[in-house]
C-alpha positions in Angstrom: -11.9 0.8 -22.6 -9.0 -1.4 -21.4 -10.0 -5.3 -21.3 -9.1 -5.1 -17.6 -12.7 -3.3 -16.8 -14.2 -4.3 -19.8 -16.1 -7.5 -18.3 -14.4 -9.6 -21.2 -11.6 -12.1 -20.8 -8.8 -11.1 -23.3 -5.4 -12.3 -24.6 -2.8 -10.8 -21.6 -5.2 -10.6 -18.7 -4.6 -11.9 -15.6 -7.4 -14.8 -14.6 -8.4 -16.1 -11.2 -9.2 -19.2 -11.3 -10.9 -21.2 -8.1 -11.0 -24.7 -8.6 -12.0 -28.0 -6.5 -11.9 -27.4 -3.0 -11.8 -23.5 -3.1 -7.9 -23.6 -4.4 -7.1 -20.5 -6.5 -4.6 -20.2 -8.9 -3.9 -16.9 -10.7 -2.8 -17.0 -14.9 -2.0 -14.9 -17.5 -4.2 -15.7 -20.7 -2.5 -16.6 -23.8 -3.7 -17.9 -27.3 -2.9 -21.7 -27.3 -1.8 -21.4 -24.0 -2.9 -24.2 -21.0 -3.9 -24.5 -17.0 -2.4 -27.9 -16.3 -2.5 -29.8 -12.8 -3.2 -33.7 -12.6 -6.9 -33.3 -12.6 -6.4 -32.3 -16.3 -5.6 -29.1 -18.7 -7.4 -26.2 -18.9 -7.3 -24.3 -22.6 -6.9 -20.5 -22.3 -8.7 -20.4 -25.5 -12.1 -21.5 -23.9 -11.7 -18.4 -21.5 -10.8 -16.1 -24.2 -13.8 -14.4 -24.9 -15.9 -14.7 -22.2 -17.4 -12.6 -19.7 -15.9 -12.2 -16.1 -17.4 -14.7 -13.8 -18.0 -17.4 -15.9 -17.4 -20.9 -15.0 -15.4 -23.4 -17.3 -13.8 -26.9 -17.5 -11.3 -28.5 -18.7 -11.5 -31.6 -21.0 -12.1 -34.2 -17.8 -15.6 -31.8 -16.8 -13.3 -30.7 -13.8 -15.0 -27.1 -13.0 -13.3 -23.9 -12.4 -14.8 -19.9 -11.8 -13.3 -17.3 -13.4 -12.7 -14.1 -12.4 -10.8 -11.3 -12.8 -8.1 -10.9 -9.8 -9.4 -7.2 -7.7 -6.6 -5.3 -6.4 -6.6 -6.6 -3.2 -6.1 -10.5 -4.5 -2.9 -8.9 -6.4 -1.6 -7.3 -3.4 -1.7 -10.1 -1.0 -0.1 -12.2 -3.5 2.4 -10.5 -5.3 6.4 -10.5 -4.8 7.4 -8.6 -1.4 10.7 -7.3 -0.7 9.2 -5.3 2.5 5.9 -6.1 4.2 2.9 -4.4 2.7 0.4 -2.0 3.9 -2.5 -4.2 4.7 -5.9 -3.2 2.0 -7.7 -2.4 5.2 -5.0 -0.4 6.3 -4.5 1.1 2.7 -8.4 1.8 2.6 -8.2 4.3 6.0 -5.0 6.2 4.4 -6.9 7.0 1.0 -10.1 7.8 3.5 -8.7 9.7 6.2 -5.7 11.5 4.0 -8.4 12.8 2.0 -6.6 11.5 -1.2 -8.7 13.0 -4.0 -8.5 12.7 -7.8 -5.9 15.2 -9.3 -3.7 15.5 -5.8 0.1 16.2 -5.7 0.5 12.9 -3.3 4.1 12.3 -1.8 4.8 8.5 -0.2 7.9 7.0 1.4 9.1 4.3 1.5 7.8 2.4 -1.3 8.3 -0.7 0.2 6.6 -3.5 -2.6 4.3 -0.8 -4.2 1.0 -2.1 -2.6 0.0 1.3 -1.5 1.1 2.9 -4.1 -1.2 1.1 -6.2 -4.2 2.3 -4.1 -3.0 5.7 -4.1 -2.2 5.5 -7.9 -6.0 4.6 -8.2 -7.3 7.1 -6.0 -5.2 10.6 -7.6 -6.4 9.5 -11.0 -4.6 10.0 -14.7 -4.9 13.6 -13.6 -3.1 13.1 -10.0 0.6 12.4 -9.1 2.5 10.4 -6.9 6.2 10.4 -6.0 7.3 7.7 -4.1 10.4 7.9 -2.1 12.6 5.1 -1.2 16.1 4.1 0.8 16.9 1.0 -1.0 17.3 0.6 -4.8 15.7 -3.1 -4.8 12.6 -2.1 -2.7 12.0 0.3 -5.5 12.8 -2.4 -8.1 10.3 -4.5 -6.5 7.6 -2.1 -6.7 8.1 -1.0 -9.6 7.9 -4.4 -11.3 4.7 -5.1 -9.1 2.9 -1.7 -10.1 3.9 -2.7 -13.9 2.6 -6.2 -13.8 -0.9 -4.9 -11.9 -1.5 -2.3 -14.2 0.0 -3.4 -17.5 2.7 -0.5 -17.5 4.4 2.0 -15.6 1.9 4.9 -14.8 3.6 8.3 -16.3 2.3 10.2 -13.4 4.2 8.1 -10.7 8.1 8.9 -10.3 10.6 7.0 -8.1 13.4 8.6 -6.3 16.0 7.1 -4.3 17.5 8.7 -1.5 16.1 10.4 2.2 12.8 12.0 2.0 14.4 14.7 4.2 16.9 15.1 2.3 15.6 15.0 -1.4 12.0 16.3 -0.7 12.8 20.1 -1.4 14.9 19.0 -4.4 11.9 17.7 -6.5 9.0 20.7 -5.0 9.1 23.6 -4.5 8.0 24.6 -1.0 3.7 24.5 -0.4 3.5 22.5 -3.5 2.2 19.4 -1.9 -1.7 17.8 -1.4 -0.5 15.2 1.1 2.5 13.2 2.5 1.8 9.4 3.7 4.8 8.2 5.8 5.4 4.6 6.1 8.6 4.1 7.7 10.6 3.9 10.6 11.1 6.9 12.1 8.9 9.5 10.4 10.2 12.3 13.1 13.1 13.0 10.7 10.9 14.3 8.2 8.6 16.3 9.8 10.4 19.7 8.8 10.6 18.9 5.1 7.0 17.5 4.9 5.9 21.0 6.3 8.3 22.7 4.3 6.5 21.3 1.4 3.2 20.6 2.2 0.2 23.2 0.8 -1.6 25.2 3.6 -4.5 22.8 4.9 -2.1 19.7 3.6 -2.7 16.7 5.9 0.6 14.5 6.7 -0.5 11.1 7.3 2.3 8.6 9.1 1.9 4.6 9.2 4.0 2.9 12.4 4.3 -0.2 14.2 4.4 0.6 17.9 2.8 2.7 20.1 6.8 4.0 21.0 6.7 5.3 17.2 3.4 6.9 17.5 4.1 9.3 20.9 7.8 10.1 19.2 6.2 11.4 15.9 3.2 13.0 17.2 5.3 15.0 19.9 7.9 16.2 17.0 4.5 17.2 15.0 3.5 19.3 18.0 6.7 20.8 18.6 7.0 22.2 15.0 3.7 24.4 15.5 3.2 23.8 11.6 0.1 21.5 12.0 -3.5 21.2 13.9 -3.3 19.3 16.7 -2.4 15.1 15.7 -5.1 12.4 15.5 -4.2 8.6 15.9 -5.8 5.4 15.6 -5.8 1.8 14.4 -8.3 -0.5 12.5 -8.9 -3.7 13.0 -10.9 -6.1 10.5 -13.0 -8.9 11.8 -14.2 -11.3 9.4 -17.3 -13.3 9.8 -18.2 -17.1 8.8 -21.1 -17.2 7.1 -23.4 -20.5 6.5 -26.8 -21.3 7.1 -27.2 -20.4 11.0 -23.6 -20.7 12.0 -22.9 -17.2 11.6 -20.2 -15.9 13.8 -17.1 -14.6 14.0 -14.2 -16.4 12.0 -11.6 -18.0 14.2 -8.3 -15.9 12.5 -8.4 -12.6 11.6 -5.5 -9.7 10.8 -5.2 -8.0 13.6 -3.0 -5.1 14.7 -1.0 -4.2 11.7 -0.4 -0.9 12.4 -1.2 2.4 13.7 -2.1 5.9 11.7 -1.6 9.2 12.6 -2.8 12.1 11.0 -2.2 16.1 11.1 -3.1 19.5 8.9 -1.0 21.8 7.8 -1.4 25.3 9.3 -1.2 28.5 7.1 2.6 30.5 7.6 2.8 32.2 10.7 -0.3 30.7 12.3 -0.2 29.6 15.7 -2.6 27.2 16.6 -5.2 28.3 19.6 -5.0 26.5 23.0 -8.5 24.5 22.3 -7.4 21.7 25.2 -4.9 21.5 28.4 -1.8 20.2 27.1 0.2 17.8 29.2 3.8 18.4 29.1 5.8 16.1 26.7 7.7 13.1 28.4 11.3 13.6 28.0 13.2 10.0 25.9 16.1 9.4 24.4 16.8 7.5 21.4 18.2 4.5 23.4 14.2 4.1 24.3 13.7 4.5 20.7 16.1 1.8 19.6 14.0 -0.9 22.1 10.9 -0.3 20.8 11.5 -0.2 16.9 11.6 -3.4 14.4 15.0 -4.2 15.2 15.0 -4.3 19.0 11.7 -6.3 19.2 13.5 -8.8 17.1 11.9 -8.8 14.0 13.2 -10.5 11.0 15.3 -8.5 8.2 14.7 -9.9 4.6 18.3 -11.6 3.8 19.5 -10.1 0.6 19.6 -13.6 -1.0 15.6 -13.4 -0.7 15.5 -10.0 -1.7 17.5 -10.7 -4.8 15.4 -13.7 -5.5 12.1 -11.2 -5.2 13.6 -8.7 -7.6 14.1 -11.0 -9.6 10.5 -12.5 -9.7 8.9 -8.9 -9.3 10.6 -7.4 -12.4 10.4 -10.8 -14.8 
């Protein structure tokens, strides 16, 4: 058993530590190795050896728990060249996409790697994932996250650069796919080559920003006649405070991060009954398009001094 699940705090695992007034701070363990901040130094080598949870201090009695970080602490703290898919956002694609151990799982972009790491999880050593991705340092980000969460680079997860439309049919050969999750900007463009490769009952699953992004790729999903009819939704996470009778809801919460779409493959030649009146699509061009995505609601690009400055930190 690896020492990250085996309950034991080892030489080259990754401790959570929550000090005085709830402040975390997150180490690597090393022999000989110390926490310092002015309240004092905290030797690795009193962690060394014992169980997760366990609370220590350092030579001034200053207090501090221990715990192993979950996957969700890494995630909302690790390097980020793109913004991440959310955990409760990451927790409805694994549910909803149906992503089982041993699945052929297909994912673009890779943005920082954060779902890949849940979807990693979920397909098991027995499972793949190929993760496609536009820009060479997003990858390069992700792939130093993935490696510093899981201690190496998984040998069942591939990279390739390039358009999913473009490259998907070069790596499978066609109805060779469990499921495709999209999470990028205009998942339209794939559509054809995720049905082209998808299995018979394969479920597409798409992640977008605006409601603009949702109608366009759920109208080009209809219009192939390739898949059941689309589902979408969002989830929304409220958090609670918790303490003696003051129990109510917390003041801040995550709210909309995203919306999820998903659809089924249909067997060759199928056509799908008529099980409900359909209204007749809305006719757009792309010029609506262009004021409803990321860019024309003014949303900030990562400069590519940042983005060198994350690669950087992600891969060291």
């Amino acid at each position: 058993m690896s020492s990250k699940h085996s309950g034991i705090f080892e030489a080259g695992d990754k401790v959570q530590l929550t000090g005085p007034k709830g402040r975390i701070n997150t180490i690597v363990l090393s022999p000989g190795g110390t926490f310092g901040t002015h309240r004092g130094d905290l030797r690795h080598d009193d962690i060394i050896g014992l169980p997760d949870g366990s609370v220590v201090s350092n030579q001034n009695g200053v207090e501090y728990l221990a715990l192993k970080p979950l996957l969700n602490d890494f995630v909302l703290s690790m390097p980020r060249g793109a913004a991440i898919i959310y955990p409760k956002d990451a927790a409805q694609i694994l549910v909803s996409g149906d992503i089982f151990p041993g699945a052929v799982v297909v994912e673009a972009g890779v943005g920082s790697g954060a779902l890949s790491l849940y979807l990693l999880r979920a397909v098991g050593d027995s499972g793949q994932l190929h993760s496609f991705e536009r820009r060479s340092e997003f990858a390069e980000i992700a792939q130093g996250n993935v490696a510093s969460q899981m201690g190496l680079t998984p040998k069942n997860w591939s990279v390739h650069l390039g358009d999913l439309q473009e490259e998907l049919l070069n790596v499978f050969q066609p109805h060779t796919v469990d499921r495709v999750v999209l999470d990028m900007l205009a998942p339209w463009e794939c559509i054809e080559a995720v049905a082209n490769s998808l299995k018979p009952g394969g479920l597409v699953i798409a992640y977008v920003a605006t409601v603009t992004q949702l109608s366009r790729v759920a109208e080009e999903i209809r219009s192939t006649g390739m898949f059941t009819e689309p589902e979408g939704f969002e989830s929304l996470v409220r958090p609670w405070h918790l303490q003696g009778l003051a129990v109510r809801p917390e003041h801040r919460m995550i709210g909309h991060t995203g919306f999820l779409l998903t659809a089924r493959r249909l067997a060759p030649g199928t056509v799908l009954p008529q099980f409900k009146n359909k209204v007749k699509s809305t006719e757009y061009s792309d010029q609506d398009i262009l004021a409803w995505n990321p860019e024309g609601l003014g949303e900030r690009k990562v400069s590519e001094k940042k983005l060198r400055k994350t690669v950087r930190k992600a891969t060291s």
